[in-house]
N, C-alpha and C positions, 0 to 999 in steps of 0.2 A: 504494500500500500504506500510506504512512504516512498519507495523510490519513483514511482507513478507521479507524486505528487512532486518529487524533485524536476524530470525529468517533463512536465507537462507543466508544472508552475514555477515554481520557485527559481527555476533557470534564467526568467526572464528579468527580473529585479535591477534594479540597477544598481551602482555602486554607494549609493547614499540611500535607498531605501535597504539592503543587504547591511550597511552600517546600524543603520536604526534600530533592525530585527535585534542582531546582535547582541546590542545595547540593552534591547527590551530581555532579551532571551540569559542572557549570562554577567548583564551590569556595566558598570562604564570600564572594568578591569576587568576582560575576559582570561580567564586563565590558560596559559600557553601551552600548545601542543603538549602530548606527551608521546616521545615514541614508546615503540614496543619495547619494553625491557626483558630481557632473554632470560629465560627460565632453568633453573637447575635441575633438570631432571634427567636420570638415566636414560643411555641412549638404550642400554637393553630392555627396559621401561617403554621405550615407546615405538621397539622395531617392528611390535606388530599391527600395531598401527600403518605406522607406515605402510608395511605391506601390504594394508586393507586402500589406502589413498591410493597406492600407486595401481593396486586392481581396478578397482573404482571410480576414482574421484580424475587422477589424473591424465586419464584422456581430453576430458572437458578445462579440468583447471591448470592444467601444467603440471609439468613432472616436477619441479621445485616451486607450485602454486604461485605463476604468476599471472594464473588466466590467458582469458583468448579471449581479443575483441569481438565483439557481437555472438560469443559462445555462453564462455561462463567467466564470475569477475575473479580478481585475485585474493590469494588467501593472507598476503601479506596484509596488514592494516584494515581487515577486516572486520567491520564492525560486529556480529556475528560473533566471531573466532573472538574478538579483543573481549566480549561483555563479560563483567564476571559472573555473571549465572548463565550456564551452558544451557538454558531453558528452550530458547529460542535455534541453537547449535541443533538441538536434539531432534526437537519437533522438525525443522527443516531435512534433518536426513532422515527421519520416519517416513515421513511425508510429502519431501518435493517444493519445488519451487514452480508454479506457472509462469511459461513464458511472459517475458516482459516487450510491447513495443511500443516505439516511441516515433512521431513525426520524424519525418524524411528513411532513413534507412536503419537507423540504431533499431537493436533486438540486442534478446537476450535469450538463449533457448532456454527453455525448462529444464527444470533437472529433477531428477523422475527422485520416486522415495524408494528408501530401502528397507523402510520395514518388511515388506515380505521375502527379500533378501539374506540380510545378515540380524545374527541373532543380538542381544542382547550385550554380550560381550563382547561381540565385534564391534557394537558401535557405538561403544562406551571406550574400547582402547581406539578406533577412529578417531573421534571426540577429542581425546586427551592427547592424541598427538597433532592435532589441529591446533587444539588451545596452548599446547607447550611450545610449539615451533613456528606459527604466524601470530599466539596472539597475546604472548606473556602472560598466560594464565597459568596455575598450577594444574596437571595433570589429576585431577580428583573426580572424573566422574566414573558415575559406578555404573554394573552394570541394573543394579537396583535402582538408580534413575531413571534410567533409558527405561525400565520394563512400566512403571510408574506412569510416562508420558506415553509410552507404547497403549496400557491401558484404559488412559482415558481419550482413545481415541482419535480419529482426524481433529484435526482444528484444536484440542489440548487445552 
């Protein structure tokens, strides 16, 4: 929804009304980026993961997740991957993303869900090798979350 809403409004703003927002949105002292701060976690900790992304994920996202224009977006700085409750990380690989399009050529293909896929454990160590290596998050989700969001459903 919100990218819809970037990508059909918000784009158009000018640079004194996008000042304003800002202002109104975060104060007259927006607080300064923060990159991704890189995660201490075992690499044997998160091999299987990997192994699940690179089956998976990175034909669409890139094999070091840097996405593919008008495919799928990148896993580096992703908001998504960066948030620190994997809620939204989860429900998205249960259940997919519907194509996105936008005026003139921009798209974004879907990307289909894996809940009838990979089970519980695969895509809780998925998960955690997403959040540990594009989004500085601690590697903690279990597979007793995934089953959780699993059971309540599409839409979550």
């Amino acid at each position: 929804m919100i990218l819809a809403a970037i990508y059909l409004s918000s784009q158009y703003l000018n640079k004194g009304d996008l000042a304003a927002m800002t202002t109104y949105l975060l104060g007259d002292k927006p607080p300064a980026p923060q990159p991704v701060k890189p995660v201490n976690a075992d690499a044997a900790q998160l091999a299987p993961g990997r192994r699940h992304y690179v089956a998976v994920c990175a034909g669409c996202h890139g094999r070091e997740g840097e996405g593919k224009p008008h495919v799928a977006v990148s896993m580096a700085g992703n908001s998504t991957v960066r948030n620190t409750d994997a809620r939204n990380l989860i429900v998205s690989m249960l259940d997919g993303i519907e194509a996105q399009r936008f005026p003139g050529a921009e798209a974004m293909q879907d990307m289909p869900g894996f809940a009838a896929r990979m089970s519980d454990d695969e895509l809780a160590l998925l998960a955690n090798y997403l959040r540990a290596t594009w989004g500085g998050q601690p590697a903690d989700v279990t597979p007793a979350a995934v089953k959780a969001l699993r059971a309540a459903g599409p839409g979550h």
